[in-house]
N, C-alpha and C positions, 0 to 999 in steps of 0.2 A: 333532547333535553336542553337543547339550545347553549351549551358547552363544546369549547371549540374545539377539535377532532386534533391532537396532538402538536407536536411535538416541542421540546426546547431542551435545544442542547448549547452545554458549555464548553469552554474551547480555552486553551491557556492562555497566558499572557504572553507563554514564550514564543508565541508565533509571529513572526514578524509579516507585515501585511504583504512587503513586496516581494515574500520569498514564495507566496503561494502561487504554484503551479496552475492546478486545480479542482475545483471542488465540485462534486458530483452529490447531488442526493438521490438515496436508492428505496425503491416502492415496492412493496411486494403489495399485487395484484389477486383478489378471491376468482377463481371461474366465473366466467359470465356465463347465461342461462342459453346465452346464440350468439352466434357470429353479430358484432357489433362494433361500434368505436367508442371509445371511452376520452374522456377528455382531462386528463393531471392537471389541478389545477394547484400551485403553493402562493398561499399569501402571510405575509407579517402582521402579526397581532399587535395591537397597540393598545397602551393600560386604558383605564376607564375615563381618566382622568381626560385623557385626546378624543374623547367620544366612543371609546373599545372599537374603532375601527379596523377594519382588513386592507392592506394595501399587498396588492396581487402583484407578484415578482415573476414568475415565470407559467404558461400551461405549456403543456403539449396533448397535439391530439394522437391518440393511438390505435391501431386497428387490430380486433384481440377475436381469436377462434371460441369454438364455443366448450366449456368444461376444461379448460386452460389457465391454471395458473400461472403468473409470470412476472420475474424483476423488472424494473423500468425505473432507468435515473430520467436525470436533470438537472443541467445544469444552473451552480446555487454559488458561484465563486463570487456575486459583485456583492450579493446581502451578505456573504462572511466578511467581507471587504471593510462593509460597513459596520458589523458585529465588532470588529476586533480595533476599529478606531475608535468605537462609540460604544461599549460596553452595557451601558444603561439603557442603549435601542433594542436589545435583544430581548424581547418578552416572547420570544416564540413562534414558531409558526401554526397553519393550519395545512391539511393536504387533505384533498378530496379526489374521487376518479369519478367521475359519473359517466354512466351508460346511456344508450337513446331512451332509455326508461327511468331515466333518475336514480336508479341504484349507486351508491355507492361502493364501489371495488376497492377501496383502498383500506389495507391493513394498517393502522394506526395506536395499535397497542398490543403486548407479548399472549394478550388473549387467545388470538387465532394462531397461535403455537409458538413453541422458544425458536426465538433467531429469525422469527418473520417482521421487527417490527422496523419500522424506516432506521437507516442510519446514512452518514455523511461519509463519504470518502474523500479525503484532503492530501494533497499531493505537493509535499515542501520542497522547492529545490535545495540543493546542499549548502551550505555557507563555505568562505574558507578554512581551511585547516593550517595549524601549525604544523611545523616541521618538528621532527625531536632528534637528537643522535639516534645514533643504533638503530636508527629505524629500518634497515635494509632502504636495498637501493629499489628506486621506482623508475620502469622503463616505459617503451613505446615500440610499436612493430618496426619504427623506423630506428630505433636506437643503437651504434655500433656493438655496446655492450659485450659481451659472452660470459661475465661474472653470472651465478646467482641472481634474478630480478624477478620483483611483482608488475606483472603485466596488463592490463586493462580488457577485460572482458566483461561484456554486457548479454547476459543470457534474458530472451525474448520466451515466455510463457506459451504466446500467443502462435509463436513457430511449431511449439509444441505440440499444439490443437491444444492445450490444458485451459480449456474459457471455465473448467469453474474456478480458478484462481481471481480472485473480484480485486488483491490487491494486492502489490504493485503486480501490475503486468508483466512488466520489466525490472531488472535490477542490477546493477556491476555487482557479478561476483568476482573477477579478478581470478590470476592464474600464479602459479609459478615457474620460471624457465631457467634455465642457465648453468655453468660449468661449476663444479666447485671441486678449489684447487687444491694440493693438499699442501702447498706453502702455508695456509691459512688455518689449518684446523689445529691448530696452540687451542683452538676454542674447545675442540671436539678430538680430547685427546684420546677417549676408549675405541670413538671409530677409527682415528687411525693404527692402534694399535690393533684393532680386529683386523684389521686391511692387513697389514704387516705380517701379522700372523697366518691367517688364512689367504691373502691374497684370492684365490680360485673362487674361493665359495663366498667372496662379498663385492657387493658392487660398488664397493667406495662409499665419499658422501653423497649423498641425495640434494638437490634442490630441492626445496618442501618448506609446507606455509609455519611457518613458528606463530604465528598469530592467528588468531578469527574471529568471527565477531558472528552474532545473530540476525537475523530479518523478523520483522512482524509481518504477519499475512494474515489475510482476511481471505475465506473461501468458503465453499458450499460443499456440503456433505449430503449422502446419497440421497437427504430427505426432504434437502434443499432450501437446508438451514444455514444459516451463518454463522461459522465458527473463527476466531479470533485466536491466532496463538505466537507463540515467539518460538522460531526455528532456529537451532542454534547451528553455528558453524557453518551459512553460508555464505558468510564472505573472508575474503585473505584480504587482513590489513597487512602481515609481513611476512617478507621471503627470507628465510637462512638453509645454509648448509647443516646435518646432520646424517 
Protein backbone atom coordinates (compact mmCIF):
# COMPACT_ATOMS: atom_id res chain seq x y z
CA UNK A 1 0.00 0.00 0.00
CA UNK A 2 3.14 2.01 -0.16
CA UNK A 3 2.92 3.07 3.65
CA UNK A 4 5.86 2.77 5.66
CA UNK A 5 6.02 -0.51 7.71
CA UNK A 6 6.17 0.99 11.35
CA UNK A 7 7.30 2.17 14.02
CA UNK A 8 7.54 5.68 16.15
CA UNK A 9 8.25 5.67 19.50
CA UNK A 10 8.51 8.46 22.20
CA UNK A 11 10.99 8.88 24.71
CA UNK A 12 10.96 11.45 27.63
CA UNK A 13 12.55 14.47 28.02
CA UNK A 14 13.90 13.14 31.24
CA UNK A 15 16.57 11.33 29.50
CA UNK A 16 19.64 12.84 29.48
CA UNK A 17 21.61 11.96 26.32
CA UNK A 18 25.02 11.10 27.97
CA UNK A 19 23.52 8.92 30.49
CA UNK A 20 22.42 6.40 27.80
CA UNK A 21 24.21 3.16 28.25
CA UNK A 22 22.50 1.58 25.44
CA UNK A 23 19.98 1.02 23.06
CA UNK A 24 18.90 -1.95 21.40
CA UNK A 25 15.98 -2.39 19.06
CA UNK A 26 14.28 -5.71 19.20
CA UNK A 27 12.34 -7.76 15.94
CA UNK A 28 10.39 -10.39 16.19
CA UNK A 29 10.95 -12.49 13.08
CA UNK A 30 7.73 -14.76 11.17
CA UNK A 31 9.19 -18.36 10.06
CA UNK A 32 10.87 -18.58 6.86
CA UNK A 33 9.59 -21.12 4.34
CA UNK A 34 13.71 -22.70 4.37
CA UNK A 35 16.87 -22.28 5.51
CA UNK A 36 17.78 -18.74 4.41
CA UNK A 37 19.31 -15.30 5.28
CA UNK A 38 17.39 -12.50 5.96
CA UNK A 39 18.77 -9.03 5.90
CA UNK A 40 17.17 -6.18 8.94
CA UNK A 41 17.11 -3.40 7.38
CA UNK A 42 16.02 0.12 9.98
CA UNK A 43 15.80 3.43 8.24
CA UNK A 44 14.44 7.16 9.53
CA UNK A 45 11.61 8.46 7.95
CA UNK A 46 11.60 12.00 7.01
CA UNK A 47 8.18 14.26 6.57
CA UNK A 48 7.15 15.12 3.01
CA UNK A 49 8.18 18.14 3.26
CA UNK A 50 12.32 16.82 2.92
CA UNK A 51 11.02 14.72 -0.10
CA UNK A 52 9.49 11.58 2.47
CA UNK A 53 12.81 10.15 2.36
CA UNK A 54 14.45 6.96 4.21
CA UNK A 55 17.86 7.39 5.55
CA UNK A 56 19.07 3.89 6.51
CA UNK A 57 20.72 3.82 9.95
CA UNK A 58 21.59 0.28 10.64
CA UNK A 59 21.05 -3.58 8.74
CA UNK A 60 22.25 -6.67 9.68
CA UNK A 61 22.49 -9.72 7.84
CA UNK A 62 20.98 -12.80 9.53
CA UNK A 63 21.07 -16.46 9.06
CA UNK A 64 17.54 -18.19 10.10
CA UNK A 65 16.43 -22.05 9.90
CA UNK A 66 13.60 -23.03 8.39
CA UNK A 67 9.82 -22.70 10.36
CA UNK A 68 11.61 -20.71 13.12
CA UNK A 69 10.51 -17.81 14.65
CA UNK A 70 12.88 -15.58 16.40
CA UNK A 71 13.99 -12.09 18.25
CA UNK A 72 16.71 -10.19 16.75
CA UNK A 73 17.96 -6.68 17.99
CA UNK A 74 20.11 -3.96 16.91
CA UNK A 75 21.72 -1.74 17.65
CA UNK A 76 19.79 1.89 17.62
CA UNK A 77 21.89 4.16 20.52
CA UNK A 78 23.36 6.92 17.83
CA UNK A 79 19.62 7.78 16.05
CA UNK A 80 18.09 7.92 20.02
CA UNK A 81 21.11 10.13 20.42
CA UNK A 82 19.90 12.18 17.86
CA UNK A 83 16.04 11.69 18.90
CA UNK A 84 16.60 13.29 22.22
CA UNK A 85 18.83 16.42 21.00
CA UNK A 86 16.46 17.08 18.20
CA UNK A 87 13.00 16.12 18.99
CA UNK A 88 11.45 17.35 15.78
CA UNK A 89 13.79 14.68 13.79
CA UNK A 90 11.82 11.86 15.16
CA UNK A 91 9.15 11.02 12.53
CA UNK A 92 9.72 7.43 12.89
CA UNK A 93 11.22 4.79 11.62
CA UNK A 94 10.75 1.87 9.11
CA UNK A 95 12.09 -2.07 9.55
CA UNK A 96 12.08 -4.56 7.06
CA UNK A 97 13.71 -8.35 6.96
CA UNK A 98 13.74 -9.55 3.57
CA UNK A 99 14.56 -13.18 2.66
CA UNK A 100 16.44 -14.52 -0.75
CA UNK A 101 12.80 -14.28 -1.95
CA UNK A 102 11.74 -10.76 -1.04
CA UNK A 103 9.57 -11.81 1.63
CA UNK A 104 9.31 -9.79 4.26
CA UNK A 105 9.91 -11.49 8.00
CA UNK A 106 9.56 -8.73 10.07
CA UNK A 107 6.59 -8.24 12.54
CA UNK A 108 5.69 -4.64 12.52
CA UNK A 109 2.32 -4.38 14.16
CA UNK A 110 0.40 -6.06 17.51
CA UNK A 111 -1.45 -8.06 14.48
CA UNK A 112 0.72 -11.14 14.41
CA UNK A 113 -0.04 -11.47 18.07
CA UNK A 114 0.17 -9.41 21.58
CA UNK A 115 3.74 -8.59 22.66
CA UNK A 116 5.38 -9.51 19.14
CA UNK A 117 5.50 -5.92 17.95
CA UNK A 118 9.16 -4.23 17.78
CA UNK A 119 10.10 -2.33 20.94
CA UNK A 120 13.42 -0.48 22.17
CA UNK A 121 15.36 -1.44 25.11
CA UNK A 122 17.31 1.54 26.68
CA UNK A 123 19.76 1.13 29.31
CA UNK A 124 20.41 4.54 31.53
CA UNK A 125 23.31 4.67 33.64
CA UNK A 126 22.58 5.83 37.37
CA UNK A 127 23.11 9.67 38.13
CA UNK A 128 24.39 10.67 41.62
CA UNK A 129 22.44 10.26 44.58
CA UNK A 130 22.00 12.41 47.69
CA UNK A 131 22.94 11.28 50.90
CA UNK A 132 20.11 11.62 53.73
CA UNK A 133 20.48 11.01 57.60
CA UNK A 134 19.25 7.76 58.93
CA UNK A 135 20.03 6.24 55.97
CA UNK A 136 21.93 3.21 57.41
CA UNK A 137 25.49 2.91 56.85
CA UNK A 138 26.67 1.81 53.24
CA UNK A 139 29.72 -0.53 53.05
CA UNK A 140 32.18 -2.45 50.86
CA UNK A 141 33.87 -6.01 51.09
CA UNK A 142 36.80 -4.15 51.98
CA UNK A 143 35.24 -2.19 54.80
CA UNK A 144 36.42 -2.62 58.53
CA UNK A 145 32.97 -2.24 59.67
CA UNK A 146 31.14 -5.04 61.84
CA UNK A 147 27.94 -2.62 62.62
CA UNK A 148 24.79 -3.44 60.71
CA UNK A 149 25.64 -2.49 56.78
CA UNK A 150 24.16 -2.42 53.12
CA UNK A 151 26.57 -4.24 50.97
CA UNK A 152 26.88 -4.07 47.16
CA UNK A 153 25.81 -7.03 45.32
CA UNK A 154 25.17 -7.22 41.62
CA UNK A 155 23.06 -10.44 40.72
CA UNK A 156 23.95 -11.70 36.86
CA UNK A 157 20.69 -13.17 35.10
CA UNK A 158 22.70 -14.47 32.57
CA UNK A 159 24.73 -16.74 35.26
CA UNK A 160 21.56 -18.10 35.92
CA UNK A 161 20.95 -19.55 32.39
CA UNK A 162 17.58 -17.15 32.83
CA UNK A 163 18.02 -15.64 28.70
CA UNK A 164 14.37 -15.18 28.81
CA UNK A 165 14.81 -12.21 31.03
CA UNK A 166 15.26 -9.40 27.81
CA UNK A 167 15.74 -6.73 30.56
CA UNK A 168 18.14 -5.65 32.71
CA UNK A 169 20.26 -8.68 32.55
CA UNK A 170 21.96 -7.53 35.36
CA UNK A 171 21.07 -5.44 38.29
CA UNK A 172 22.59 -4.51 42.05
CA UNK A 173 20.32 -5.93 44.40
CA UNK A 174 22.38 -5.30 47.33
CA UNK A 175 22.60 -7.42 50.69
CA UNK A 176 22.44 -6.97 54.26
CA UNK A 177 25.41 -7.82 56.73
CA UNK A 178 26.66 -7.00 60.21
CA UNK A 179 26.45 -7.27 64.09
CA UNK A 180 23.74 -5.48 65.76
CA UNK A 181 24.52 -4.32 69.28
CA UNK A 182 22.21 -4.27 71.96
CA UNK A 183 23.75 -0.66 73.32
CA UNK A 184 21.66 0.45 70.35
CA UNK A 185 18.26 -0.82 70.35
CA UNK A 186 16.69 2.46 72.57
CA UNK A 187 15.26 2.06 68.88
CA UNK A 188 13.91 -1.51 69.11
CA UNK A 189 12.76 -1.65 72.55
CA UNK A 190 10.05 -4.73 72.32
CA UNK A 191 13.01 -6.73 70.75
CA UNK A 192 15.06 -6.25 73.33
CA UNK A 193 12.79 -6.82 75.88
CA UNK A 194 11.73 -10.22 74.06
CA UNK A 195 15.48 -11.01 74.19
CA UNK A 196 15.43 -10.26 77.96
CA UNK A 197 12.76 -12.35 78.51
CA UNK A 198 13.03 -15.35 76.55
CA UNK A 199 16.67 -15.00 76.09
CA UNK A 200 16.93 -19.01 74.67
CA UNK A 201 14.17 -19.09 72.19
CA UNK A 202 15.26 -15.56 70.34
CA UNK A 203 18.07 -14.75 68.38
CA UNK A 204 18.51 -11.19 69.30
CA UNK A 205 18.30 -8.38 66.53
CA UNK A 206 18.65 -9.19 63.03
CA UNK A 207 20.60 -7.30 60.44
CA UNK A 208 17.80 -6.93 57.77
CA UNK A 209 16.74 -4.62 54.96
CA UNK A 210 14.26 -1.89 56.45
CA UNK A 211 14.00 -0.50 52.89
CA UNK A 212 13.29 -1.88 49.19
CA UNK A 213 12.53 -0.79 46.28
CA UNK A 214 11.09 -2.40 42.96
CA UNK A 215 12.76 -3.34 39.41
CA UNK A 216 10.93 -3.11 36.10
CA UNK A 217 11.69 -6.12 33.85
CA UNK A 218 10.86 -6.86 30.53
CA UNK A 219 10.71 -10.89 29.58
CA UNK A 220 9.21 -13.62 27.58
CA UNK A 221 6.51 -15.88 28.63
CA UNK A 222 6.06 -19.32 27.56
CA UNK A 223 4.48 -18.01 24.19
CA UNK A 224 7.11 -15.95 23.62
CA UNK A 225 5.52 -12.86 24.31
CA UNK A 226 6.79 -9.82 25.95
CA UNK A 227 5.59 -8.99 29.12
CA UNK A 228 6.51 -5.77 30.95
CA UNK A 229 6.09 -5.56 34.79
CA UNK A 230 7.28 -3.92 37.97
CA UNK A 231 8.81 -6.49 40.68
CA UNK A 232 8.57 -5.22 43.94
CA UNK A 233 11.26 -5.68 46.45
CA UNK A 234 14.19 -6.28 44.71
CA UNK A 235 16.55 -4.20 45.73
CA UNK A 236 17.83 -2.92 49.61
CA UNK A 237 18.21 0.62 49.58
CA UNK A 238 18.62 0.28 53.62
CA UNK A 239 20.09 -1.91 56.34
CA UNK A 240 18.80 -1.65 60.25
CA UNK A 241 18.62 -3.74 63.10
CA UNK A 242 15.17 -5.36 64.20
Amino acid sequence: DGKPKCCLFSFSSKIQVNRIVHAQLWVHLRPADEVTTVFLQISRLMPVTDGGRHIGIRSLKIDVNAGVSSWQSIDVKQVLSVWLRQPETNWGIEINAFDSKGNDLAVTSAEAGEGLQPFMEVTISEGPKRSRRDSGLDCDENSPESRCCRYPLTVDFEDFGWDWIIAPKRYKANYCSGECEYMHLQKYPHTHLVNKANPRGTAGPCCTPTKMSPINMLYFNRKEQIIYGKIPSMVVDRCGCS
